[in-house]
C-alpha positions as CSV (number, residue, x, y, z in Angstrom):
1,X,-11.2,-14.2,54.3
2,X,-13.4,-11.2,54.1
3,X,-15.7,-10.4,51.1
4,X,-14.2,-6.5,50.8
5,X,-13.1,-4.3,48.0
6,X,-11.1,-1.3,47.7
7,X,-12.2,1.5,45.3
8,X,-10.4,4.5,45.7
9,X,-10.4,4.0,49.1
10,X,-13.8,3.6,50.2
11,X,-14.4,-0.4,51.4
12,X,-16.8,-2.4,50.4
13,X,-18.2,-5.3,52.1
14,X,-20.9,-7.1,53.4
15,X,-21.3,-5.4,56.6
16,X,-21.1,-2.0,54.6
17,X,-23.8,0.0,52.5
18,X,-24.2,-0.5,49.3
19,X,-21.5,0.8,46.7
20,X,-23.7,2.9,44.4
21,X,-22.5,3.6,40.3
22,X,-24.1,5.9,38.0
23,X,-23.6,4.3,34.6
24,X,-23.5,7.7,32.8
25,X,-22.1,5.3,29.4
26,X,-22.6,7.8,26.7
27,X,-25.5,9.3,28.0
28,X,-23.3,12.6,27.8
29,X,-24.1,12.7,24.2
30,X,-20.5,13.5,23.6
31,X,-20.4,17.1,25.6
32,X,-18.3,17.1,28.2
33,X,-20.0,20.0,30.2
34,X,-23.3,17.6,29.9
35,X,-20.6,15.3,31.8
36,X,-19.9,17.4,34.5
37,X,-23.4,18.2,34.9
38,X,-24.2,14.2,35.5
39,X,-21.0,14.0,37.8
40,X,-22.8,16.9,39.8
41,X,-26.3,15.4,39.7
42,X,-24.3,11.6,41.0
43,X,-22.6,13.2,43.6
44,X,-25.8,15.0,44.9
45,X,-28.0,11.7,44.5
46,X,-25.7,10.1,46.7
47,X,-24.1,8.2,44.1
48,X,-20.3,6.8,44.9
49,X,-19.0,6.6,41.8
50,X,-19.9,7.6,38.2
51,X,-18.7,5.9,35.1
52,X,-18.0,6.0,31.2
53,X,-17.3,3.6,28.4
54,X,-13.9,4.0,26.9
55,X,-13.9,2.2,23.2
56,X,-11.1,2.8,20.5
57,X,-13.7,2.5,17.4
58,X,-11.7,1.8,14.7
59,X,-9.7,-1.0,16.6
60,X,-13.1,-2.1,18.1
61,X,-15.4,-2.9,14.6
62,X,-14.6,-4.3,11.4
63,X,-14.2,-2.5,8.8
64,X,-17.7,-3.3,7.6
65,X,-19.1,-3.1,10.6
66,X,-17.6,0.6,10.9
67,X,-18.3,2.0,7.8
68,X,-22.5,0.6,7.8
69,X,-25.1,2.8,7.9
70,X,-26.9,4.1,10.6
71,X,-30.0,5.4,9.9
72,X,-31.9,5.6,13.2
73,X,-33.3,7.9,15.6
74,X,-30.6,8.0,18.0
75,X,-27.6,8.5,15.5
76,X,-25.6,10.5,16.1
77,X,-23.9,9.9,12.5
78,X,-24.8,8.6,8.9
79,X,-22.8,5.5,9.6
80,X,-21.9,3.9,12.9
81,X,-18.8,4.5,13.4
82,X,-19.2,8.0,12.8
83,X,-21.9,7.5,15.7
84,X,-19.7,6.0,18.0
85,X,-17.0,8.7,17.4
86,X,-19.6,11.4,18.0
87,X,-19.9,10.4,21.6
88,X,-16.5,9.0,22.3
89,X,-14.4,11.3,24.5
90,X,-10.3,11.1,24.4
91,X,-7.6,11.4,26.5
92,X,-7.7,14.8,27.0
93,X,-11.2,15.1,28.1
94,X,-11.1,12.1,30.3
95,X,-8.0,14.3,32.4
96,X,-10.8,17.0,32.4
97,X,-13.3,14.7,33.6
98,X,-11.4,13.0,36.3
99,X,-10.1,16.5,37.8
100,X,-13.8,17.6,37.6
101,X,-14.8,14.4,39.5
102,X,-11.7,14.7,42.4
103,X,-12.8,18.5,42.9
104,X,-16.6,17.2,43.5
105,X,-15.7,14.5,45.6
106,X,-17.0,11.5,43.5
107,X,-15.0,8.6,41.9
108,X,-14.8,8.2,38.1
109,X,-13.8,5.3,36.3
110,X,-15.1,3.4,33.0
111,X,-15.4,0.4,31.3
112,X,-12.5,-1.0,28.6
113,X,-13.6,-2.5,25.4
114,X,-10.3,-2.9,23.7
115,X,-6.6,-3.1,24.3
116,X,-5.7,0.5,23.7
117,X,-8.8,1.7,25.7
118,X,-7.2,-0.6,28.8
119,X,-3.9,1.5,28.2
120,X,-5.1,5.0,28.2
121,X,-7.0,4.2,31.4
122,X,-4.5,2.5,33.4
123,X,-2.0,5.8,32.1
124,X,-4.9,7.5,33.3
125,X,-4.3,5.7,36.5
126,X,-8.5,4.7,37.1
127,X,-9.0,3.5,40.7
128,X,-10.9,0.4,39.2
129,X,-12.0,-1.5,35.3
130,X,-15.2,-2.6,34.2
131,X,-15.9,-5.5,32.1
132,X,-18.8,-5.3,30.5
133,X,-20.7,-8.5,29.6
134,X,-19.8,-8.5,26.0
135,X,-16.3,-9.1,26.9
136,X,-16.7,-11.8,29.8
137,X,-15.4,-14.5,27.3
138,X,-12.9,-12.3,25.8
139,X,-9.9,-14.0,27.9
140,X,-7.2,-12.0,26.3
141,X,-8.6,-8.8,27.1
142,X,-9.3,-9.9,30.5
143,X,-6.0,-10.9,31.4
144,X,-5.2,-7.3,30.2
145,X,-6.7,-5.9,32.5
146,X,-5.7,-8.2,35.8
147,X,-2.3,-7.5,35.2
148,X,-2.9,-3.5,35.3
149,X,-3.6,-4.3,39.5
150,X,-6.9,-2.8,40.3
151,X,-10.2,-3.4,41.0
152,X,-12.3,-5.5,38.4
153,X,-15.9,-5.1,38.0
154,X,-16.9,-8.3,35.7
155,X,-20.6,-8.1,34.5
156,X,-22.2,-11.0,34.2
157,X,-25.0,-10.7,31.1
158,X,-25.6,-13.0,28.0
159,X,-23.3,-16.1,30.1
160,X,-23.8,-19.2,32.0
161,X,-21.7,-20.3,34.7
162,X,-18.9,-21.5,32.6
163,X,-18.5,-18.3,31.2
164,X,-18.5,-16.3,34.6
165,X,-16.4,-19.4,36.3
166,X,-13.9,-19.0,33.6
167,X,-13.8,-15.0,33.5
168,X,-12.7,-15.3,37.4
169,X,-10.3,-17.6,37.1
170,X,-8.5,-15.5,34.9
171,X,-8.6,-12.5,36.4
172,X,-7.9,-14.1,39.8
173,X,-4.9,-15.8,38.2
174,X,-3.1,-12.1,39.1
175,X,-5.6,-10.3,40.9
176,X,-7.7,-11.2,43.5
177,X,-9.6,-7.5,43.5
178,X,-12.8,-9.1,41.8
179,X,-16.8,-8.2,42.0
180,X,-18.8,-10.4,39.9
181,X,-22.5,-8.6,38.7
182,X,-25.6,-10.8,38.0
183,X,-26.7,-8.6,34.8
184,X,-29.2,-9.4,31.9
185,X,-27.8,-8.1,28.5
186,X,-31.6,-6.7,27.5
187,X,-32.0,-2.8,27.2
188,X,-34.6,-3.2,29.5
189,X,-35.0,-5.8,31.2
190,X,-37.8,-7.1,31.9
191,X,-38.8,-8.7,36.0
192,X,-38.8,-11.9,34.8
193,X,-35.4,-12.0,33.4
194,X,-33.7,-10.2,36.3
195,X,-33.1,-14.0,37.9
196,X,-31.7,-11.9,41.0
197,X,-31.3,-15.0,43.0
198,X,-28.3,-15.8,40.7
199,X,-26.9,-13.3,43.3
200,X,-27.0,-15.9,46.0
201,X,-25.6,-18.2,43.7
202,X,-22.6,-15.8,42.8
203,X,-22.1,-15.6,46.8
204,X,-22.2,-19.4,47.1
205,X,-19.7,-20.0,44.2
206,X,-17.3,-16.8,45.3
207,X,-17.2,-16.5,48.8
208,X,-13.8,-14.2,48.7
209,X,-15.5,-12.0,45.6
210,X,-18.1,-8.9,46.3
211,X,-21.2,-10.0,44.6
212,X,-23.8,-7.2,43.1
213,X,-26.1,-6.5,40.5
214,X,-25.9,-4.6,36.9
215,X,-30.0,-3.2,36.8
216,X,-31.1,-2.7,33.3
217,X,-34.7,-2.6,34.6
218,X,-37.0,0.3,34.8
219,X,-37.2,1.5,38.4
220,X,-35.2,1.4,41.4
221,X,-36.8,-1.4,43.7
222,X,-35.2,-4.6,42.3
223,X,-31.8,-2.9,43.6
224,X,-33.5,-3.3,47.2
225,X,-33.9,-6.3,46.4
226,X,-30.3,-7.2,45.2
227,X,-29.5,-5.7,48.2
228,X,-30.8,-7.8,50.6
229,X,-29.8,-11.2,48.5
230,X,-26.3,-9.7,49.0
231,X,-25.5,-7.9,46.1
232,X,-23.2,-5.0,47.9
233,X,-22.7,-2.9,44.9
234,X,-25.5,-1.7,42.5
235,X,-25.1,-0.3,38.9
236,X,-27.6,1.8,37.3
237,X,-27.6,3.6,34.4
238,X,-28.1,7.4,35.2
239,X,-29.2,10.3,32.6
240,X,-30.9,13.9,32.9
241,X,-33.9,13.5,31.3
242,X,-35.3,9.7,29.9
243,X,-36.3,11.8,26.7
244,X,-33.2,12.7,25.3
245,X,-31.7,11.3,21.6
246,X,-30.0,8.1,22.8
247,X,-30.4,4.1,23.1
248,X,-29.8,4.5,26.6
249,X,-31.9,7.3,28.6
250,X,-35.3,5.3,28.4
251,X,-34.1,2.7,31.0
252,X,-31.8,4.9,33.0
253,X,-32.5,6.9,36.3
254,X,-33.4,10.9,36.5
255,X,-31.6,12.2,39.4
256,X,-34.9,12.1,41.4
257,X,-35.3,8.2,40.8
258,X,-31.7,7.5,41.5
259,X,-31.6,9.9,45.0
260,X,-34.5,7.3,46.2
261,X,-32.7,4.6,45.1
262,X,-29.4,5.9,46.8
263,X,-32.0,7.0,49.8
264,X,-33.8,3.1,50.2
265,X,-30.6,1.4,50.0
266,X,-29.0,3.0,52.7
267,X,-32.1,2.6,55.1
268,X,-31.5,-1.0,53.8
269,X,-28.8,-1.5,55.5
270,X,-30.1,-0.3,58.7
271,X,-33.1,-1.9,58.6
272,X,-31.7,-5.4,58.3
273,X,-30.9,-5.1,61.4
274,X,-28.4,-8.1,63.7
275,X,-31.1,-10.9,63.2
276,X,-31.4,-10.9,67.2
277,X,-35.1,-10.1,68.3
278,X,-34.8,-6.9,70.2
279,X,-38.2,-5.0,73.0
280,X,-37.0,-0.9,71.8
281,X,-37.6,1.8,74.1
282,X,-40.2,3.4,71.1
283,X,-42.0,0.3,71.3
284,X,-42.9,1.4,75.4
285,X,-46.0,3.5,74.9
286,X,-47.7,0.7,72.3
287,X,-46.5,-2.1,74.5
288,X,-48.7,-0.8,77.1
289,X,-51.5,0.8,75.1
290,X,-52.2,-2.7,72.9
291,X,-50.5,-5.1,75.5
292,X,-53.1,-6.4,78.0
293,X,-52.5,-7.1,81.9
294,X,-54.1,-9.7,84.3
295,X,-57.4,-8.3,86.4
296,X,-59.5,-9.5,88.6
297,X,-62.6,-10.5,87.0
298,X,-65.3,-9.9,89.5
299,X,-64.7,-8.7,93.4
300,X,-62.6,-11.2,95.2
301,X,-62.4,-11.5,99.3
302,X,-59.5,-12.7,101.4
303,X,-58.8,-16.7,101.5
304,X,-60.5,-17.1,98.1
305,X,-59.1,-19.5,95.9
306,X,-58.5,-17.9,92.3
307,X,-60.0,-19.5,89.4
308,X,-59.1,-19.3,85.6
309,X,-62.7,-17.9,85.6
310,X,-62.0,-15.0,88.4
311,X,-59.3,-13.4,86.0
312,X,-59.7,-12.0,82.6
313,X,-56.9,-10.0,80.3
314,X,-57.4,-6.6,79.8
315,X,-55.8,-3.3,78.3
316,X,-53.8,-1.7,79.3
317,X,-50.6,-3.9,79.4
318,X,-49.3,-1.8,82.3
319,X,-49.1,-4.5,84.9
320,X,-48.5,-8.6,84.9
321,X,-49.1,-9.8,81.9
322,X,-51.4,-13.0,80.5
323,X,-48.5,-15.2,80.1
324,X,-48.4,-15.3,83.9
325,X,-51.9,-16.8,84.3
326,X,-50.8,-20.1,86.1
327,X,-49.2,-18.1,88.8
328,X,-52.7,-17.3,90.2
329,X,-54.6,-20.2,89.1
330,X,-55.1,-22.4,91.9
331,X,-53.5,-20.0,94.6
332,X,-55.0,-18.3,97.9
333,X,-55.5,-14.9,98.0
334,X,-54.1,-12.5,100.6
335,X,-56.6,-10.0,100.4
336,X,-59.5,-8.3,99.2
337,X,-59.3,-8.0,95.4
338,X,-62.1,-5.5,93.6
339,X,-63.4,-6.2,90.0
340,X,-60.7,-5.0,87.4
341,X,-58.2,-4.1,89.8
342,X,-54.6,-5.3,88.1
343,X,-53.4,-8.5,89.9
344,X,-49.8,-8.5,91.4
345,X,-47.7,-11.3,92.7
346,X,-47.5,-10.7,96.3
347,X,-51.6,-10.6,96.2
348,X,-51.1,-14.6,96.6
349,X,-50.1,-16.8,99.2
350,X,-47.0,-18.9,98.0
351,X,-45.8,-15.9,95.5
352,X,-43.6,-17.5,92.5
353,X,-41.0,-16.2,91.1
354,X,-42.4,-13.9,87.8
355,X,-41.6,-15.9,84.4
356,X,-38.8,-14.6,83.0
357,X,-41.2,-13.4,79.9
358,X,-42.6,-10.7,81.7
359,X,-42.6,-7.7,80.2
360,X,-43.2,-5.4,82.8
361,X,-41.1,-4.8,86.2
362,X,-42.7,-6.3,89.2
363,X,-42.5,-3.1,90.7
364,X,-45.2,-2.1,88.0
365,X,-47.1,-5.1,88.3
366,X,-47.8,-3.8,92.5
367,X,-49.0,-0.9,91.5
């Protein structure tokens, strides 16, 4: 079966770019114009999709948990609830949001962290979930989400492989429409927690499931890298300026860092190449200009017998090249040969057949 998935239309596979998603989270700081502006910067970064976090606060927390206080720079409230209901949009602007995303031509969806949260986005209709990492062993709310019938994006942070084996199987249980993210729950990570080889691992273990990577790190070039262990969708989170009020914003992308990153990945993709060992018509002019051909080392006269001595390699590689030394070694010559002149089969009586290395015509090589 094929690795592919489906997000509002657009496939993604192993054969395919990478499936790029601006984790925009609450770095909105509640303003849904500062929203729209981050959609707009997405879209012309190259982004394919931008997303939000949906949380129903007062379902989510404990009433402790709720009501503590939340003295810190990046409060948005005296208590952290109040914070978290600061930045939380509703129904109402999420239609806003999503009609602002179909009119710009890029996808929106976000991630569930509770029951209700699940059923405003599926009314919603979302084109995909996310799962993020703090709810991987939250098996009810998984199977929540499975049954609605779209897309699941499961990241993979603060687990092992129990966790992450058990978190597919019941999604997969309804819904086969799984990627699984290798992610590290640290806000930032740093390189030596990234483990991106876990990404090969995640291919190994779920051949039928697109694999990618959820970047908390600062900088793009570890997505390159998730790339080319196979990760086929990359999540990073994405923000206006790295200074604003806001847990998030120091480890996320400014719309120059995530254009690059958007750029690199797509040349990526090309640049892997088929894995056969291609000669390209741009390499022509260096072939010849670095490449050396056969010559004759001194002046040679009819009915002389060439030695390895009477032939040296020189530039430049217009003519037969060194590979083909034997078929002049030990062989009579034809005719009068002058110092450096380029050697050429038919100069030799008993002319072989050129070696199928040859990198120039023969009709070159007489010249």
């Amino acid at each position: 079966m094929a690795r592919e998935l489906f997000i509002a239309g657009e496939r993604i596979s192993d054969d395919g770019d990478c499936y790029v998603i601006a984790e925009v989270g609450h770095n909105h700081q509640g303003s849904v114009e500062q929203a729209m502006r981050l959609f707009d910067e997405a879209k012309r970064c190259g982004a394919n999709a931008v997303k939000l976090q949906k949380r129903t606060n007062r379902e989510l927390y404990t009433g402790d948990y709720f009501a503590r206080p939340y003295e810190h720079e990046n409060s948005f409230g005296a208590t952290y609830g109040e914070h978290r209901e600061f930045l939380e949009f509703e129904r109402e602007e999420y239609r806003e949001l999503q009609a602002y995303a179909t009119h710009i031509g890029i996808t929106l969806f976000a991630t569930a962290f509770d029951p209700p949260s699940v059923g405003m986005l599926a009314e919603l209709d979302m084109p995909a979930f996310k799962v993020a990492s703090g709810d991987l062993k939250n098996v009810p709310l998984l199977r929540l989400i499975a049954e609605i019938g779209k897309p699941v994006i499961v990241s993979t942070g603060a687990a092992n492989l129990v966790d992450v084996r058990r978190a597919y199987e019941t999604i997969a249980e309804v819904n086969r429409q799984i990627a699984i993210l290798q992610c590290t729950a640290t806000y930032p990570t740093e390189f030596e927690e990234l483990n991106l080889r876990v990404i090969t691992t995640y291919r190994e273990l779920f051949p039928e499931s697109v694999i990618g990577l959820s970047g908390h790190d600062s900088g793009i070039a570890m997505a390159l890298v998730g790339y080319v262990l196979g990760a086929r969708i990359v999540e990073k989170h994405f923000t206006l300026n790295r200074a604003r009020k806001g847990t998030d914003h120091s480890f996320s992308l400014e719309p120059s860092g995530l254009a690059k990153m958007v750029r690199d990945l797509r040349r990526a993709r090309i640049a892997i190449g088929d894995g056969d060992k291609h000669v390209y018509p741009s390499e022509t002019e260096a072939a010849v200009k670095l490449g050396k051909k056969l010559v004759a080392a001194r002046d040679l006269t009819p009915g002389e017998v060439i030695g390895e001595e009477d032939i040296v390699a020189r530039s430049p590689g217009d003519g037969v090249p060194p590979s083909e030394l034997s078929a002049f070694v030990g062989r009579r010559l034809r005719q009068a040969v002058g110092k450096d002149t380029a050697l050429a089969f038919q100069m030799v009586e008993e002319t072989p057949e050129p070696g199928k290395d040859s990198l120039v015509a023969e009709g070159a090589a007489s010249r």
